[in-house]
Every structure is written in C-alpha cells, then in structure tokens.
Backbone as CSV, one residue per row, in Angstrom:
resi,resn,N_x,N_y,N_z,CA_x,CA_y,CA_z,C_x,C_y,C_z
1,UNK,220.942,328.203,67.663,220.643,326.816,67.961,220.661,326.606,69.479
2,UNK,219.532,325.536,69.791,219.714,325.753,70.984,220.795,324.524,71.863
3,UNK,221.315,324.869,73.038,222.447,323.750,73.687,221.845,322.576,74.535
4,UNK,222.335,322.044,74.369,221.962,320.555,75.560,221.465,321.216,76.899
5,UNK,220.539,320.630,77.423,220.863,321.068,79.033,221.236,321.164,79.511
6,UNK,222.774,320.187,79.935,223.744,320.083,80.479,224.600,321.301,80.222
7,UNK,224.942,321.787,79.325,225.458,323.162,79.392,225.091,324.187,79.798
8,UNK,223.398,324.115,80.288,222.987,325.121,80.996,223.451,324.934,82.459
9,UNK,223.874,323.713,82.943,223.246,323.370,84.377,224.705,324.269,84.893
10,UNK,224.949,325.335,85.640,226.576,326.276,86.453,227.069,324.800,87.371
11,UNK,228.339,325.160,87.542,229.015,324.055,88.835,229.860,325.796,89.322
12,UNK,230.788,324.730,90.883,231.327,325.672,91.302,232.557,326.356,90.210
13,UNK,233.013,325.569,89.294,233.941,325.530,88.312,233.453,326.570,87.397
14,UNK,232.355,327.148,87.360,231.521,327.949,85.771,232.552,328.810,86.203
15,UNK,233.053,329.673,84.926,233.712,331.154,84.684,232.959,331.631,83.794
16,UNK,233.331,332.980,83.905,232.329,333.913,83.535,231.207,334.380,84.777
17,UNK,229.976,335.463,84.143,229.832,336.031,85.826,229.240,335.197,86.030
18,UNK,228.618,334.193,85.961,227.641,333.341,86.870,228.801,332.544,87.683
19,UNK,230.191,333.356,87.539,231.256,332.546,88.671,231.256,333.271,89.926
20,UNK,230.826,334.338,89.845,230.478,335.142,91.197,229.374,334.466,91.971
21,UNK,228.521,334.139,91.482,226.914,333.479,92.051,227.545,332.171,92.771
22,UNK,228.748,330.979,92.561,228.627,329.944,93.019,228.239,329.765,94.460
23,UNK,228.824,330.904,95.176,229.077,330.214,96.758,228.175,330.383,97.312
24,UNK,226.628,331.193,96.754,225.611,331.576,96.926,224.138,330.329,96.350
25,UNK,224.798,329.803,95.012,223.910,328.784,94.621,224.089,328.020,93.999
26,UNK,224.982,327.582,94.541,225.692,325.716,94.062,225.423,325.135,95.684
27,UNK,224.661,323.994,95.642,224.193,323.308,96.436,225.639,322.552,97.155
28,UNK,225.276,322.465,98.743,226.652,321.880,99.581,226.170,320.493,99.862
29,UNK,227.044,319.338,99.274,226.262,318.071,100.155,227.456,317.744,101.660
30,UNK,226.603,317.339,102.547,226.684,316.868,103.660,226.749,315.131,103.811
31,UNK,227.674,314.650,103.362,227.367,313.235,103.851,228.823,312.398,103.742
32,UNK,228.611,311.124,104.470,230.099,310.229,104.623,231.006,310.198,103.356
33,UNK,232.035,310.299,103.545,232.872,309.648,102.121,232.919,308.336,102.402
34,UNK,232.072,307.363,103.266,232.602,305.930,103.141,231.124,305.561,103.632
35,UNK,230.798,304.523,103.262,229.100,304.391,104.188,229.475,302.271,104.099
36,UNK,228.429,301.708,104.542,228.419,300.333,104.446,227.372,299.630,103.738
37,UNK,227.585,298.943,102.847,226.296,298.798,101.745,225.312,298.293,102.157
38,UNK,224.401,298.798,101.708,222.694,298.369,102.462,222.116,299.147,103.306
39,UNK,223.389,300.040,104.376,223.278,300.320,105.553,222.550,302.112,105.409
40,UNK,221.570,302.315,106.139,221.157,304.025,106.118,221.946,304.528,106.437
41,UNK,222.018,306.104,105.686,222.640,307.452,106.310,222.228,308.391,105.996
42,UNK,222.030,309.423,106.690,221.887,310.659,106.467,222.656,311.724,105.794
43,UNK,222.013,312.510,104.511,222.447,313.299,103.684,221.773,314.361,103.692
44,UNK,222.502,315.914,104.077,222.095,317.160,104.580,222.751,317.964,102.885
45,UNK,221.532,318.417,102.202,221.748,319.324,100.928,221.505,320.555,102.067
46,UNK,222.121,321.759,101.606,222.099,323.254,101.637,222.417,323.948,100.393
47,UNK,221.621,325.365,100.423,221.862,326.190,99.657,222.245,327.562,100.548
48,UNK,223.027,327.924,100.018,222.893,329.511,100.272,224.425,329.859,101.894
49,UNK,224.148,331.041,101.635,223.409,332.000,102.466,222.198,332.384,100.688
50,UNK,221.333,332.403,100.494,220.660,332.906,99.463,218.871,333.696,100.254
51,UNK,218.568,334.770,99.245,217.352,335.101,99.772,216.367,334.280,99.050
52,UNK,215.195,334.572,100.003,214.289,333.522,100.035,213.019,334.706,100.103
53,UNK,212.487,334.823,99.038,211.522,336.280,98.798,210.814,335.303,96.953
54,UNK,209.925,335.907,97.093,208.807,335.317,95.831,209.870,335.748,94.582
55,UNK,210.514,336.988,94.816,211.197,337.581,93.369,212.931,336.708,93.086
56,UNK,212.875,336.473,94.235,214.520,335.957,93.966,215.033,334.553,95.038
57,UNK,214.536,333.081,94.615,214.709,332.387,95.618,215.197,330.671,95.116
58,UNK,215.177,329.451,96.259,215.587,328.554,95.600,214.043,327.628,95.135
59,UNK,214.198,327.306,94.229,212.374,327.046,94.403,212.543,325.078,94.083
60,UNK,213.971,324.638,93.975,213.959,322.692,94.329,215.361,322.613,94.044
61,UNK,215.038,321.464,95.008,216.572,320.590,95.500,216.521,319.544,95.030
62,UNK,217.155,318.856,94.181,216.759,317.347,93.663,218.637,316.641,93.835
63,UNK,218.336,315.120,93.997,219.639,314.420,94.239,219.869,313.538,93.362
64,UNK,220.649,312.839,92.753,220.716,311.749,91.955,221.919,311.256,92.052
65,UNK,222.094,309.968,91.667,222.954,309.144,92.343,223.514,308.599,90.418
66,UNK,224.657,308.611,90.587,225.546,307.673,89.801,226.004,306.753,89.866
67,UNK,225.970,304.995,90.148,226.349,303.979,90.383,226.902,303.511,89.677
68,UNK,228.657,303.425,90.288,229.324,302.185,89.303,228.623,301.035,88.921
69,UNK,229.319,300.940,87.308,228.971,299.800,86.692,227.349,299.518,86.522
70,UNK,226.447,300.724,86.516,225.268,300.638,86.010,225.542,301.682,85.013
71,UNK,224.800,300.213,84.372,224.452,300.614,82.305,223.968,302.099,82.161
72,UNK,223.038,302.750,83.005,222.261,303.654,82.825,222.140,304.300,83.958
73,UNK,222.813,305.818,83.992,222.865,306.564,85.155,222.158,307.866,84.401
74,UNK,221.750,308.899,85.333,222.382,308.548,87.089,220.824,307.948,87.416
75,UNK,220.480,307.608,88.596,219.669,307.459,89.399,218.911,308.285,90.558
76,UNK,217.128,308.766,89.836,216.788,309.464,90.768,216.542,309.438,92.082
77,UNK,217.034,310.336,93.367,216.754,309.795,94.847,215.316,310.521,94.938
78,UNK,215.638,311.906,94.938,214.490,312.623,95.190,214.402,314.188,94.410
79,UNK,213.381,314.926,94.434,213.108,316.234,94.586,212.077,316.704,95.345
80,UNK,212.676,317.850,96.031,211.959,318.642,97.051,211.146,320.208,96.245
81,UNK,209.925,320.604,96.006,209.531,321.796,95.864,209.632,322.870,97.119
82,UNK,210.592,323.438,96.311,210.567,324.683,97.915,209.625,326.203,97.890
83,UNK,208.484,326.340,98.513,207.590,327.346,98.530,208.377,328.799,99.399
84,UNK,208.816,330.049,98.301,209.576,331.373,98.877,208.880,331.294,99.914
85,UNK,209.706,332.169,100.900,209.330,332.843,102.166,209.118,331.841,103.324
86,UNK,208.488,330.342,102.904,207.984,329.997,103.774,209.512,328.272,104.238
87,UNK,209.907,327.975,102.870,210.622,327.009,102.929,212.109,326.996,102.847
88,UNK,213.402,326.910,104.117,214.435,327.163,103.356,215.225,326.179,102.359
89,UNK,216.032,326.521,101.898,217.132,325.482,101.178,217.994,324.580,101.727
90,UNK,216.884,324.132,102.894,218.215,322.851,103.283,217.480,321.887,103.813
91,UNK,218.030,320.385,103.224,216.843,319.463,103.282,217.724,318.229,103.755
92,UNK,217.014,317.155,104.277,218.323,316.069,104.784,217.562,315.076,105.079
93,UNK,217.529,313.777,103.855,217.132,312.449,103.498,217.889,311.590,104.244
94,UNK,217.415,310.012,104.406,217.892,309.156,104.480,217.706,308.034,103.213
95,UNK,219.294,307.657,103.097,218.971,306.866,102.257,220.202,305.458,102.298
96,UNK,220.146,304.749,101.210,221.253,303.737,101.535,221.536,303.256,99.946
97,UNK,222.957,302.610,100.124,223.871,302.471,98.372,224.178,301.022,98.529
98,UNK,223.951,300.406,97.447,224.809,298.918,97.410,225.960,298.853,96.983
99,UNK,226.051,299.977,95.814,227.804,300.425,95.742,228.316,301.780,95.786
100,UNK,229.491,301.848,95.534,230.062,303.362,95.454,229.761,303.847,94.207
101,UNK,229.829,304.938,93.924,229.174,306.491,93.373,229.093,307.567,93.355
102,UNK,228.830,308.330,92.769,228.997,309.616,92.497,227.484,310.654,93.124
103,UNK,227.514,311.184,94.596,225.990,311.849,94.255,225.699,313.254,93.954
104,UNK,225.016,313.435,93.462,225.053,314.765,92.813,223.524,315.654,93.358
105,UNK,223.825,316.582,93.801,222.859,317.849,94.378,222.627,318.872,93.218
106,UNK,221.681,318.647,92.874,221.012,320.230,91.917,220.180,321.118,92.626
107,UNK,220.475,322.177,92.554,219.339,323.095,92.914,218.995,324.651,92.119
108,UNK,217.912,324.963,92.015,217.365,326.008,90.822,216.954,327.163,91.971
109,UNK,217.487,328.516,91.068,216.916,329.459,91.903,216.569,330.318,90.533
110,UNK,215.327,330.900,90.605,214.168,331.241,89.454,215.121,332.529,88.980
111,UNK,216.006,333.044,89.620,217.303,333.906,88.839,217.989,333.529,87.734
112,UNK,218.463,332.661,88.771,220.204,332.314,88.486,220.346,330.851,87.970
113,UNK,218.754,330.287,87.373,219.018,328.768,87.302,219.403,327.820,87.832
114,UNK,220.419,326.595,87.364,220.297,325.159,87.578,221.521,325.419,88.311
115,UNK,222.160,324.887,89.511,223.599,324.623,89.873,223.437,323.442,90.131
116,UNK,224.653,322.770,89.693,225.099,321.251,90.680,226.524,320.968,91.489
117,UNK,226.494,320.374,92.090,227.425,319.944,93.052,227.740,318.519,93.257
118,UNK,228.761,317.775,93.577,228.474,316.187,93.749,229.731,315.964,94.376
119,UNK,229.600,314.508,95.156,230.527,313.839,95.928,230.200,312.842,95.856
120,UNK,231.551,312.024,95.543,232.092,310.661,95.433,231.869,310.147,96.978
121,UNK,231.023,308.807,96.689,230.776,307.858,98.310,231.505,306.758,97.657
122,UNK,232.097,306.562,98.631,232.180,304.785,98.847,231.478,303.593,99.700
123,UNK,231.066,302.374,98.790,230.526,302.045,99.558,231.455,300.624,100.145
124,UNK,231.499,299.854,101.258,232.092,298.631,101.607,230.806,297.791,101.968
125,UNK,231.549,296.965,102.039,231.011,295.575,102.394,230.961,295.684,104.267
C-alpha cells in the first residue's frame, strides 16, 4: 500500500540511512526570528555542500508558510526550478508576514528526494 506523502518528505530528524544524507540535503533557512508585520525581509534558502551534475543534483527549492490561526495551511510563497550544472541551490526572496508562523524550506534532489526544514518567525506589530 502506498504512504501519504508526507512520510516520504526526510527532515534533519529521519533515522535510518537517509540520516547520513541530512547535512547534505535538508535545506538551511536564513532569516529573522522576529520581523514587523507588513514589513519586507529577506530570506536566503541553501542546499548543500551537494553536487550539481545532470546525474545527481538539487533540481527545486520551494517555501511555504504556516500562519497562525489560518483555517487552512500552509501557504504557498514560491518554487524555484533549478537547471544541473548551470544553477546552484541557494536562492533568497523577499517577502513579508502579517503574523507569526512557521516557514518551511523543501528541496528535492533527483537521488535522495524531498527534504524539509522550517523556522518559527515572529511577527510584531
């Protein structure tokens, strides 16, 4: 039978061997633990040290946002297609929150599959 997706997707937490792979392809987010609502900031995803070759690479970075107290999460920000050889794994949006949340970094490498990563923002007034 087959499993939810969500059980496919590794975190840095997976055991078993795809626990060796994390520090290689579980996505790092870059951004404030506190921001001001409404207000822009900049958010830097990375992958890797990972190779970047047609046979073994990260091929998208996508972000999504979890907002307290909305009925229906998470919320898509973006996804990036990354072309081997030519594109690396590290990408850095601007964006802005009306509240605090949870954001979460996925990224796929045509190996090793889905990893995610996420960090709690706060937002103030």
């Amino acid at each position: 039978m087959a499993k939810p997706f969500g059980e496919l997707i590794y975190t840095p937490e997976t055991e078993g061997p795809a626990a060796s792979k994390a520090e290689t392809h579980a996505p790092k987010i870059e951004a404030p633990d506190t921001v001001k609502k409404g207000e822009p900031f900049k958010v830097t995803i990375k992958v890797g040290p990972h190779p970047n070759q047609v046979q073994h690479s990260i091929r998208r970075v996508e972000i999504w946002f979890s907002e307290e107290g909305r009925a229906f999460n998470p919320i898509h920000i973006a996804t990036i297609d990354l072309e081997p050889v030519y594109a690396e794994p590290e990408i850095t949006i601007t964006i802005r929150l009306e509240k605090s949340g949870t954001l979460y970094a996925l990224s796929y490498c045509n190996l090793h599959g889905v990893w995610e990563i996420r960090k709690d923002i706060k937002v103030e007034e």
